[in-house]
C-alpha positions in Angstrom: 0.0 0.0 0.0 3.1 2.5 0.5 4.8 1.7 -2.9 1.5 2.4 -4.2 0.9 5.8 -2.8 4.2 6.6 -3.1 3.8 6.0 -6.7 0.8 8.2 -6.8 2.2 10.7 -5.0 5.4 11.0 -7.4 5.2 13.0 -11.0 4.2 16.1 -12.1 2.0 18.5 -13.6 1.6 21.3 -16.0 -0.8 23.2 -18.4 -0.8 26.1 -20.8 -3.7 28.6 -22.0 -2.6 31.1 -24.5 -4.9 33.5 -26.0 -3.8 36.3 -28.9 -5.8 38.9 -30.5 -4.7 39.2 -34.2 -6.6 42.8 -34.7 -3.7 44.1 -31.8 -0.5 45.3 -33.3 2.9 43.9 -32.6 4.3 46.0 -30.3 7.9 47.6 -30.8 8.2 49.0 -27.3 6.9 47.3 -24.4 7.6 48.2 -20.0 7.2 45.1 -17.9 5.5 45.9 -14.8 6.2 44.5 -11.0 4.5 41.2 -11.1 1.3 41.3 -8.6 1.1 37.8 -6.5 1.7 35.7 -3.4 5.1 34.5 -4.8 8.3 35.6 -3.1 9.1 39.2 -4.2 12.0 37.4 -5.2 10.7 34.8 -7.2 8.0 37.7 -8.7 11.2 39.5 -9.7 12.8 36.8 -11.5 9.8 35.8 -13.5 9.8 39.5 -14.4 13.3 39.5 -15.8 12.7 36.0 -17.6 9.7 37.9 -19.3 11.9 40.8 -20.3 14.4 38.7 -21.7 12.1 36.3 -24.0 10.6 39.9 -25.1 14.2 41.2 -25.9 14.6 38.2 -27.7 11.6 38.9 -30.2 13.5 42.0 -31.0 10.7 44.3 -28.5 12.7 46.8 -27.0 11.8 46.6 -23.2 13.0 49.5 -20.9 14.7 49.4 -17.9 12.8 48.2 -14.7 14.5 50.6 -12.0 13.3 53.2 -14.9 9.6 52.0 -15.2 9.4 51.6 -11.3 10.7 55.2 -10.9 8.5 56.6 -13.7 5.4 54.6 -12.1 6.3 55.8 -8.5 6.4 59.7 -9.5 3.1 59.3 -11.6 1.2 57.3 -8.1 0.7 54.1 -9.9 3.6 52.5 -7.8 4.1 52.7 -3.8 5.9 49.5 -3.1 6.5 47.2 -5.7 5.7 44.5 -3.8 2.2 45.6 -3.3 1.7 47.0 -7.2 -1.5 45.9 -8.6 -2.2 46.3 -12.3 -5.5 47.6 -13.2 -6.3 47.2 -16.6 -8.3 50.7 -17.3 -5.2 52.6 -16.9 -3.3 50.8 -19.6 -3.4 53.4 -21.7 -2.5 56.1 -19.2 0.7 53.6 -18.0 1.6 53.6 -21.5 1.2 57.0 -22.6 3.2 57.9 -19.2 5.9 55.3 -19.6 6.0 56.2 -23.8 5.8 52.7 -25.2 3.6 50.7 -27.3 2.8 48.1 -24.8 2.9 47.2 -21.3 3.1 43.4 -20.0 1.4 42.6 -16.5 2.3 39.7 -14.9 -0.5 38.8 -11.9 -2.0 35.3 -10.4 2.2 34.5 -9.8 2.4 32.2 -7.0 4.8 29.5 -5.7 3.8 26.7 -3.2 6.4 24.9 -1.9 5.3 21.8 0.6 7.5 19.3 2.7 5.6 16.4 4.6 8.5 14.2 6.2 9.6 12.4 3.0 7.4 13.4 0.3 7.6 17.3 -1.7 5.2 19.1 -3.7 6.4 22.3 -5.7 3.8 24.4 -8.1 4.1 28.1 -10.0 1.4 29.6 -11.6 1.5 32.8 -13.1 -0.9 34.5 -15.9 0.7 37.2 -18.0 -1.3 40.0 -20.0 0.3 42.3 -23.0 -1.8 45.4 -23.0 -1.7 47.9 -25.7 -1.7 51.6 -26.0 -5.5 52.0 -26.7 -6.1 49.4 -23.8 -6.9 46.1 -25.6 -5.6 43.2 -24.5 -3.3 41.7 -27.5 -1.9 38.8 -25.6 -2.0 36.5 -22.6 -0.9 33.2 -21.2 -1.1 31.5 -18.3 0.9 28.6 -17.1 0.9 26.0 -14.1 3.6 23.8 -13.5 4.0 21.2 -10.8 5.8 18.8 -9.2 5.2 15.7 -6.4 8.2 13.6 -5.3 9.8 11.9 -2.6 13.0 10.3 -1.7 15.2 7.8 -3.2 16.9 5.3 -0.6 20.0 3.7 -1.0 20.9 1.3 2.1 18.9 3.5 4.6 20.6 6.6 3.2 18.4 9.3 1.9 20.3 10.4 -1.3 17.9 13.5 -2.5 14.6 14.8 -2.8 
């Protein structure tokens, strides 16, 4: 019975939901905003500058974050970064303050990490939103990933988790 829910217990998860809206332009310039979730401010931050890259990589110039964060503070969008929360009726006041074509929001980000004796369970989820100039929503994804595992034993030695 212990093999067996240890079998159960052990693989992992994940699932994808992409939606684009052709009629949206491609933008050229795009500012990615503090992430909103329960994740680690940490973790928030680095899915920010993961997002930033793959952007940079498409050839979208993406501005500095210190920049935006200053540029968001001074205009009241942005008191602690930790606690920014995107609202999407003031994309087009963000962008038209920031002077890009595009801002990316990244929200829902969260990061469960659970330990029960021998067994682990580790999850992210996070749902990103490209919002043009005019407002529209042009892009979004949202992702869950997940992993259950336990130990591997080795003549009573616990070898890794």
């Amino acid at each position: 019975v212990l093999l067996a829910a240890s079998l159960a217990v052990l693989g992992s998860c994940s699932s994808l939901v992409t939606q684009r809206r052709p009629e949206v332009p491609a933008p050229r310039t795009v500012a990615v905003l503090p992430f909103a979730g329960g994740a680690h401010p940490a973790t928030r931050a680095l899915l920010r500058g993961f997002a930033a890259s793959r952007l940079a990589e498409e050839r979208v110039l993406v501005l500095d974050r210190e920049w935006v964060d200053r540029v968001l503070a001074e205009g009241g969008y942005l008191g602690d970064p930790d606690e920014f929360r995107f609202v999407q009726n003031e994309a087009s006041a963000i962008c038209a303050r920031l002077g890009v074509d595009a801002v990316l929001a990244g929200d829902m980000v969260g990061y469960d990490r659970t330990e029960l004796f021998v067994f682990h369970s580790r999850s992210l989820r996070a749902r990103f939103q490209l919002f043009a100039r005019d407002g529209r929503r042009g892009w979004m994804a949202q992702h869950a990933v997940g992993a259950r595992g336990g130990v591997a034993l080795e003549s009573g030695q616990v070898l890794s988790a």
